[in-house]
C-alpha positions in Angstrom: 0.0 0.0 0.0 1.2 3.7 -0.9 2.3 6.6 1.8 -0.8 8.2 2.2 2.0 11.1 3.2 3.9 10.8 -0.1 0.1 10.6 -2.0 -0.9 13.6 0.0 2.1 15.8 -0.9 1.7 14.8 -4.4 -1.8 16.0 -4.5 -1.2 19.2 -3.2 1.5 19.8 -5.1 -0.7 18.7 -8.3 -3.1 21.3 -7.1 -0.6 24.2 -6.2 0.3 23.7 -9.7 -3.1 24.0 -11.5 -4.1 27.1 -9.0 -0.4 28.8 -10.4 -1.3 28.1 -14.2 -5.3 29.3 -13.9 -5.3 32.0 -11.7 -7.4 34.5 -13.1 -5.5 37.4 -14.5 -2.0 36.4 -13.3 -1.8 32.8 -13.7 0.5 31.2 -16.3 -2.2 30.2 -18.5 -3.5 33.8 -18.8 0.2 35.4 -18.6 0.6 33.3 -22.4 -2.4 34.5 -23.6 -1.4 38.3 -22.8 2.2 37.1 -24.7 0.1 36.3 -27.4 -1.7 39.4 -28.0 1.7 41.6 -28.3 2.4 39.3 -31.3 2.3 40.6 -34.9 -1.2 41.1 -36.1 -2.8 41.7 -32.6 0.5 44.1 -31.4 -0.3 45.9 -34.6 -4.1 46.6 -34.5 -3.4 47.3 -30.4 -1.4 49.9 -31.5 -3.6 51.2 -33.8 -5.8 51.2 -31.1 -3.7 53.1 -28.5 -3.2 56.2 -31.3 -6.9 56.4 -32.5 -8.1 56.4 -28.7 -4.9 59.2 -27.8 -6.9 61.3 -31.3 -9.9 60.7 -29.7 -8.9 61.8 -26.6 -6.9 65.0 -27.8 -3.9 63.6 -25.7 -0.4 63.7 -27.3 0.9 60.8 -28.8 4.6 59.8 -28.8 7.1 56.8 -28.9 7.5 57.0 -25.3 3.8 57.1 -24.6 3.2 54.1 -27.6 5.6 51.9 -25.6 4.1 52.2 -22.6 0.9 52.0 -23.5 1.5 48.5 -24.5 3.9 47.4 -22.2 6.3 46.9 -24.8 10.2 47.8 -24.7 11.4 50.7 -26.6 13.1 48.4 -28.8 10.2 47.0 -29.8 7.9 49.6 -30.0 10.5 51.3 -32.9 10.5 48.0 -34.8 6.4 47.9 -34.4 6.2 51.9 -35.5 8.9 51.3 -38.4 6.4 48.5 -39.6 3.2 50.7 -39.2 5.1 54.1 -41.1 5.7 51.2 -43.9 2.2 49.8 -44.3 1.1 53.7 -44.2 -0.9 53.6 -40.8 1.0 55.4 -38.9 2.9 58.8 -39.7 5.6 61.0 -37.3 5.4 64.5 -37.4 8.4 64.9 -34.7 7.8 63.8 -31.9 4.4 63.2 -32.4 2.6 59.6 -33.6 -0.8 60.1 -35.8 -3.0 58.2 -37.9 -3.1 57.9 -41.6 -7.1 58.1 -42.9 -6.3 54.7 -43.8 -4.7 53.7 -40.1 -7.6 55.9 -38.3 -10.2 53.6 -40.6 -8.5 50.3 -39.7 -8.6 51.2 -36.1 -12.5 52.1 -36.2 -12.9 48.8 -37.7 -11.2 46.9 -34.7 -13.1 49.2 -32.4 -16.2 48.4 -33.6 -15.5 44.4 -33.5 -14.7 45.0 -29.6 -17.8 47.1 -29.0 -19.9 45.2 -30.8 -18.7 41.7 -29.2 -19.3 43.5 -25.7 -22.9 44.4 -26.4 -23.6 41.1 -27.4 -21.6 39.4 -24.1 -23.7 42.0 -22.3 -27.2 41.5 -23.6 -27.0 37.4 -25.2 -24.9 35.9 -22.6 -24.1 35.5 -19.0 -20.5 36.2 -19.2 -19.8 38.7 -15.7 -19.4 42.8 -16.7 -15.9 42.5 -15.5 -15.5 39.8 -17.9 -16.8 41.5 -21.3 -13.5 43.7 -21.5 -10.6 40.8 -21.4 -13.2 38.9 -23.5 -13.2 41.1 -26.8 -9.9 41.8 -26.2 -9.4 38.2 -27.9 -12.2 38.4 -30.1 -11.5 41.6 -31.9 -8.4 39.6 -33.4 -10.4 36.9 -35.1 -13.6 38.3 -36.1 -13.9 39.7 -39.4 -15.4 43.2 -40.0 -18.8 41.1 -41.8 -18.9 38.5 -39.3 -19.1 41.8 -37.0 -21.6 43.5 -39.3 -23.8 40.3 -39.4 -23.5 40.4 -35.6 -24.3 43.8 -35.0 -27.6 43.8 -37.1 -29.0 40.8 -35.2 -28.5 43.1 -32.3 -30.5 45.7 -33.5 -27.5 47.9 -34.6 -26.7 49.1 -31.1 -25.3 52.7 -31.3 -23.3 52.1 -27.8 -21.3 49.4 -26.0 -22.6 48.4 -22.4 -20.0 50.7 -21.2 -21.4 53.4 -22.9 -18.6 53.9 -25.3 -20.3 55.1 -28.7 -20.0 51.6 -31.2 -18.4 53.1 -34.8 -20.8 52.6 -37.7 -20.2 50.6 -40.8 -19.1 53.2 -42.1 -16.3 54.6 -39.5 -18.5 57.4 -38.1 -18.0 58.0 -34.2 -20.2 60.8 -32.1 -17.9 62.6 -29.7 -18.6 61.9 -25.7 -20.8 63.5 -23.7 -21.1 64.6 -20.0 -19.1 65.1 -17.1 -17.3 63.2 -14.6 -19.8 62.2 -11.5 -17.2 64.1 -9.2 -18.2 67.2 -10.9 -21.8 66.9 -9.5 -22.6 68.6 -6.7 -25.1 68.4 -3.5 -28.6 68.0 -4.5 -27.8 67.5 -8.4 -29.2 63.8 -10.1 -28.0 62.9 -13.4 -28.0 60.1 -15.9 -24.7 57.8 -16.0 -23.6 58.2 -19.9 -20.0 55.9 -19.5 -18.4 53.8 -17.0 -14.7 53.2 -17.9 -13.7 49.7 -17.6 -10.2 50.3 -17.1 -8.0 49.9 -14.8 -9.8 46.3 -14.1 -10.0 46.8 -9.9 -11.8 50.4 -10.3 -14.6 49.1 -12.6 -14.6 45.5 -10.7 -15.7 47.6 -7.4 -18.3 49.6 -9.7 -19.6 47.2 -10.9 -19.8 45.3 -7.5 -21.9 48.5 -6.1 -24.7 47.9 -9.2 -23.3 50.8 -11.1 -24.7 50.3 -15.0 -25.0 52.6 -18.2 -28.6 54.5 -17.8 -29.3 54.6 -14.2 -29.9 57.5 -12.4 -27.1 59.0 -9.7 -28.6 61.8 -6.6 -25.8 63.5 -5.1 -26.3 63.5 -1.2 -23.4 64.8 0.0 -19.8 65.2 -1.6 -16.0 65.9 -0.3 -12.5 65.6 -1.3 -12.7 62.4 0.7 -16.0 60.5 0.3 -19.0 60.6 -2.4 -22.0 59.8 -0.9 -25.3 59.2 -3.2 -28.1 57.3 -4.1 -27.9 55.3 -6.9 -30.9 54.0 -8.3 -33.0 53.4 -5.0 -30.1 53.0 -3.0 -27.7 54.9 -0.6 -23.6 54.5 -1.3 -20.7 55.9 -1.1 -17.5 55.9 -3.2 -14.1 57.7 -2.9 -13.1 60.3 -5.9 -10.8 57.8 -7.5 -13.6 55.4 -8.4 -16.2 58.4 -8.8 -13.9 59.8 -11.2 -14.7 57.1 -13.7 -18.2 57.2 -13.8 -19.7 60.3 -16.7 -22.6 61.7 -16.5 -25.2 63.9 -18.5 -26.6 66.2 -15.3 -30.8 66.1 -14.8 -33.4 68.3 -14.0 -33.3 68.9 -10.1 -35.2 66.3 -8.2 -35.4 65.3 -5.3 -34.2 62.5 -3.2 -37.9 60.8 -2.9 -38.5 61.0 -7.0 -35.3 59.1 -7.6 -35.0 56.3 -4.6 -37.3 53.3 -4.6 -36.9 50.3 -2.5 -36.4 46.8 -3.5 -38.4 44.2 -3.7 -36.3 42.6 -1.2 -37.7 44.9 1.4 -40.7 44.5 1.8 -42.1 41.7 4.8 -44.6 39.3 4.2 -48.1 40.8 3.8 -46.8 43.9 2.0 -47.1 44.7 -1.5 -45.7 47.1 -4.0 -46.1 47.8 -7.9 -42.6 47.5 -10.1 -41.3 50.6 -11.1 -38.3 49.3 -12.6 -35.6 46.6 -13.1 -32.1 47.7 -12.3 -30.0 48.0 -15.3 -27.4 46.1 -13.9 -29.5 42.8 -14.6 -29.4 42.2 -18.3 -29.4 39.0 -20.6 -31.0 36.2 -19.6 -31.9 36.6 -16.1 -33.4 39.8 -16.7 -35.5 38.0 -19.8 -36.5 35.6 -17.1 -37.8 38.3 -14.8 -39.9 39.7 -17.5 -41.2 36.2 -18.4 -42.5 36.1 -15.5 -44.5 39.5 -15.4 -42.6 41.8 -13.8 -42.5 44.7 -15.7 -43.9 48.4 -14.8 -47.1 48.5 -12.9 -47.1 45.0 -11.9 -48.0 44.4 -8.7 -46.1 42.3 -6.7 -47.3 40.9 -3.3 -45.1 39.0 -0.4 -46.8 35.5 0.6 -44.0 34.2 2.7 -40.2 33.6 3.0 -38.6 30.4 3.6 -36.4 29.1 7.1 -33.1 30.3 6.0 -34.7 33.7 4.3 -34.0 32.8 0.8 -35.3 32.2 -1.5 -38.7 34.1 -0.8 -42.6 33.6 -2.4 -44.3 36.5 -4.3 -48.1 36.4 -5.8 -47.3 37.7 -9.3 -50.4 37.9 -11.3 -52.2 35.5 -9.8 -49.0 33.2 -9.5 -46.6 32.0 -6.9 -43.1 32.8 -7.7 -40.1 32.0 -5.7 -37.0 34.6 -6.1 -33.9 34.9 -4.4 -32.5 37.7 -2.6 -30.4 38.5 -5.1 -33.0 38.9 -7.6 -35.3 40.9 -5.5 -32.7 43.1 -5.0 -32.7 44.4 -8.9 -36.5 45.1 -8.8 -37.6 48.5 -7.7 -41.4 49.0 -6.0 -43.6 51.9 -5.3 -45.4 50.7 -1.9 
């Protein structure tokens, strides 16, 4: 018979080495797959990338700035400009990189692959928010620009990505952004979030964690250099600047606090009732088809019957039918008592 020891050890070790090649985001596994994309066709449309979103931007554009951007040497990032200048993508005016029309067209095509493959993780799939990013970051290499076309029209031609970046048409046409940064709001002010920026990865991990989402509404209820505190869509938070910073917004008419916060369904007790106003825009795709399904859409009443030992899942009368929900889902469905 074997040392159990000697089997144990092995396993562990087996294990330690499976946790160190999957990790999410730093295992060896992913580490290849980001050694991949800074190879030939994908280091070059990345590239193109980089510039077009620097023009975009108005923000200055150099070598320096290129190699960086990428996380590329400065070696590298002269033998990857040298190749873009040749193909006619890229053109140096001193110190500064710009597109050529035909560079700045190729880039809005990649750009549209991305956006378009993000509204469709977003709306057709259950792939996580912080997900879609690191997601079309692989797909915008292998898609074609039809394929993306064909994809985008069974869509319904989406105008913006679920970040709220603008989606380039077919034919390279981009509207410039709107509103302001949510730290710009101040005491009493509501406004509509236009744009979340899903970069750096932690920042829109933790705003996408507090049920931040494209189309909800924000009312400021107090703000310092320190601390942002609001209510975002029937609920009271708070976020520091750095994170606030990220979120753009198009400010509302004044109202006040009591038009824009609703409770969720998840507060009520049993024996209360409430009619939907709305379903949080941070449930999409299929669970948020599922909720509809199953009549709760605005004006439907919705009525408590009883919750189970542990608390969860609960039962609610839904026209005329008993539907159990979890906590979770009660949370994203906003009632008028």
């Amino acid at each position: 018979m074997g040392n159990p020891l000697a089997a144990l050890l092995i396993g562990f070790a087996l294990l330690s080495l499976l946790f160190l090649s999957f990790r999410p985001n730093k295992g060896y596994l992913w580490q290849w797959r980001r050694a991949l994309q800074n190879t030939g066709r994908a280091l070059l449309e990345n590239a193109l990338k980089y510039l077009y979103d620097c023009e975009y931007k108005q923000l200055p554009c150099t070598l320096q700035s290129l190699s960086g951007g990428l996380s590329i040497s400065a070696a590298r990032a002269i033998k990857l400009l040298t190749r873009l200048e040749a193909l006619d993508l890229v053109k140096s005016q001193g110190n500064a990189l710009q597109l050529t029309d035909e560079g700045r067209s190729y880039a809005l095509r990649i750009i549209r692959i991305h956006r378009v493959w993000e509204r469709y993780l977003a709306d057709e799939t259950g792939v996580p928010a912080p997900e879609w990013h690191a997601e079309a970051e692989q797909q915008e290499h292998k898609m074609t620009f039809g394929e993306a076309n064909v994809l985008a029209a069974q869509l319904g031609n989406p105008l913006y990505d679920p970040h709220g970046d603008p989606i380039p048409t077919a034919e390279g046409e981009l509207p410039p952004s709107l509103g302001i940064p949510m730290t710009d709001l101040g005491k009493g002010q509501t406004a509509e979030i236009v744009h979340i920026e899903d970069e750096p990865e932690e920042i829109y991990a933790q705003l996408v964690a507090q049920g931040f989402d494209v189309g909800m509404h924000v009312h400021i209820l107090d703000a310092s250099p320190v601390r942002v505190r609001f209510a975002l869509d029937g609920e009271e938070q708070s976020l520091a600047p750095v994170f606030a910073v990220n979120v753009t917004v198009l400010p509302l008419v004044e109202q006040s606090l009591e038009e824009v916060v609703y409770p969720s369904l998840a507060e009520l007790q049993p024996g209360e009732s409430g009619s939907v106003v709305s379903i949080s825009r941070a449930c999409r795709g299929v669970q948020r088809r599922r909720l509809m399904d199953l009549g709760v859409i605005s004006g439907t009443k919705i009525k408590v019957e009883m919750s189970s030992v542990a608390g969860d899942p609960t039962a609610y009368e839904i026209r005329g039918a008993t539907i159990a929900l979890r906590k979770s889902q009660a949370d994203s469905i906003f009632i008028k008592k």
